[in-house]
C-alpha positions in Angstrom: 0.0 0.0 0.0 1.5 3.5 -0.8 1.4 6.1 1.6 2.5 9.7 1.2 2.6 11.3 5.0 3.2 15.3 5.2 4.9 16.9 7.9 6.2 20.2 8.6 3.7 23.1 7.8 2.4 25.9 10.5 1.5 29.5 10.6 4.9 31.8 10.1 5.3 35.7 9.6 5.9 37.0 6.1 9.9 36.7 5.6 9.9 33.2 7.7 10.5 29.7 6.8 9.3 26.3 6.7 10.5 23.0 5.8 7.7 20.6 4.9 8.6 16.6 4.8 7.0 13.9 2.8 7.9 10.2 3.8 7.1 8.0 0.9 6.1 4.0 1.5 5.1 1.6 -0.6 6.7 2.8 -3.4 10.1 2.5 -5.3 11.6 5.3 -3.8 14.5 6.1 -5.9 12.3 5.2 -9.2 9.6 8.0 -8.6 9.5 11.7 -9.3 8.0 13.8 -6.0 6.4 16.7 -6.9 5.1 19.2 -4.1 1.9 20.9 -5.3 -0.4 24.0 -3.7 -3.8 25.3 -3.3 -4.9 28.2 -1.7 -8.3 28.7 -1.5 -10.3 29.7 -4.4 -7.2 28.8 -6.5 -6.5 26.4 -8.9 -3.6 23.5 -7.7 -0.2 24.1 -8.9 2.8 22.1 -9.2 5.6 24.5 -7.6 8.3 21.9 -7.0 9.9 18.5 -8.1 12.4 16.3 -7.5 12.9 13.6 -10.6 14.2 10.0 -10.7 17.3 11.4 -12.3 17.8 13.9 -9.1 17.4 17.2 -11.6 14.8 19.5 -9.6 12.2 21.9 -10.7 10.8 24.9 -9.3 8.0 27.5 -10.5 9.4 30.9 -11.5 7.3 31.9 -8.0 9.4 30.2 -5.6 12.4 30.0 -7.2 15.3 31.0 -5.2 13.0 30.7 -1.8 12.0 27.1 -2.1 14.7 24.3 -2.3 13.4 20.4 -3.0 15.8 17.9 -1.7 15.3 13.8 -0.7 16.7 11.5 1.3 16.6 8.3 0.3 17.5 6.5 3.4 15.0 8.1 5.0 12.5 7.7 2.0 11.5 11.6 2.9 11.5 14.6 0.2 11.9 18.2 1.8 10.8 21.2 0.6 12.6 24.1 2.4 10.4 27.4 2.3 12.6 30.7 2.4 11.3 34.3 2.1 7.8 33.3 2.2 5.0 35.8 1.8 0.9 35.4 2.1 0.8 34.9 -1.1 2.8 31.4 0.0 -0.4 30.0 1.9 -2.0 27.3 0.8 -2.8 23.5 1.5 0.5 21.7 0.5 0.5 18.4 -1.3 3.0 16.3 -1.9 2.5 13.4 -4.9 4.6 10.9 -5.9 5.0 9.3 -9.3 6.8 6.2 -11.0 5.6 7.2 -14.1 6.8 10.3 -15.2 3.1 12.2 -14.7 4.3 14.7 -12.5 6.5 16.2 -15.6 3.5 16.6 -17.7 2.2 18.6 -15.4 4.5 21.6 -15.1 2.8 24.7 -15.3 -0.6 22.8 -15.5 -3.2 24.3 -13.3 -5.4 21.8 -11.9 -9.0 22.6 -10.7 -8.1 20.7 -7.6 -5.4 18.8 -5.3 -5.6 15.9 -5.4 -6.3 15.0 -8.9 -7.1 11.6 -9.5 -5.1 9.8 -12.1 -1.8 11.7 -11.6 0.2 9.3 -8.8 -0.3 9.2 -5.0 -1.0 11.9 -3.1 -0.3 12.8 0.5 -3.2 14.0 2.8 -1.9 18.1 2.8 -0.2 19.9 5.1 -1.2 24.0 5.5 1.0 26.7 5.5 -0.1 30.0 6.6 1.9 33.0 6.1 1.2 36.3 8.0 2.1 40.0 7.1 
């Protein structure tokens, strides 16, 4: 059974950090991109952060150079450290995992909804709220 567990959101003032954790089970660890995805209410979902089978990364142009995807595979845990953040950084936080190259596809796709059925497993959310 696969199992995505989130860890690590809270409430923080604008200019704080987070690091958020997703420990991936069930699931060929090394084999699977992780993608960390976001929703904030009355928004559509948006991949903002990956980390691929081959260890490249991605980031969306709004968190690059905050944000900073890294995973231990001992630990079977992805990390997202959040730098800088701002309220316009809260949302729910998903994180999905994906042996089959779906999370790729959707780079710069904005879903109506996390989760979205059909595009890997998917962790339960974790919120992040930034303060000014």
């Amino acid at each position: 059974q696969v199992q995505l567990v989130e860890s690590g959101g809270g409430s923080v003032q604008a200019g704080g950090s987070l690091r958020l954790s997703c420990r991936v089970s069930g699931l060929t660890f090394g084999g699977s991109d992780v993608g960390w995805y976001r929703q904030a209410p009355g928004s559509e979902c948006l991949l903002v952060s990956a980390s691929r089978q081959d260890t490249s990364t991605y980031y969306a142009d709004s968190v690059k150079g905050r944000f900073t995807i890294s995973r231990d595979g001992d630990k079977r845990t992805v990390y997202l450290q959040m730098n800088s953040l701002s309220p316009d950084d809260t949302a729910v936080y998903y994180c999905a995992a994906d042996p089959l190259g779906i999370i790729q596809r959707l780079i710069g796709v904005r879903l109506p909804s996390c989760p979205k059925s059909g595009t890997g497993y998917w962790g339960q959310g974790t919120q992040v709220t930034v303060s000014s």
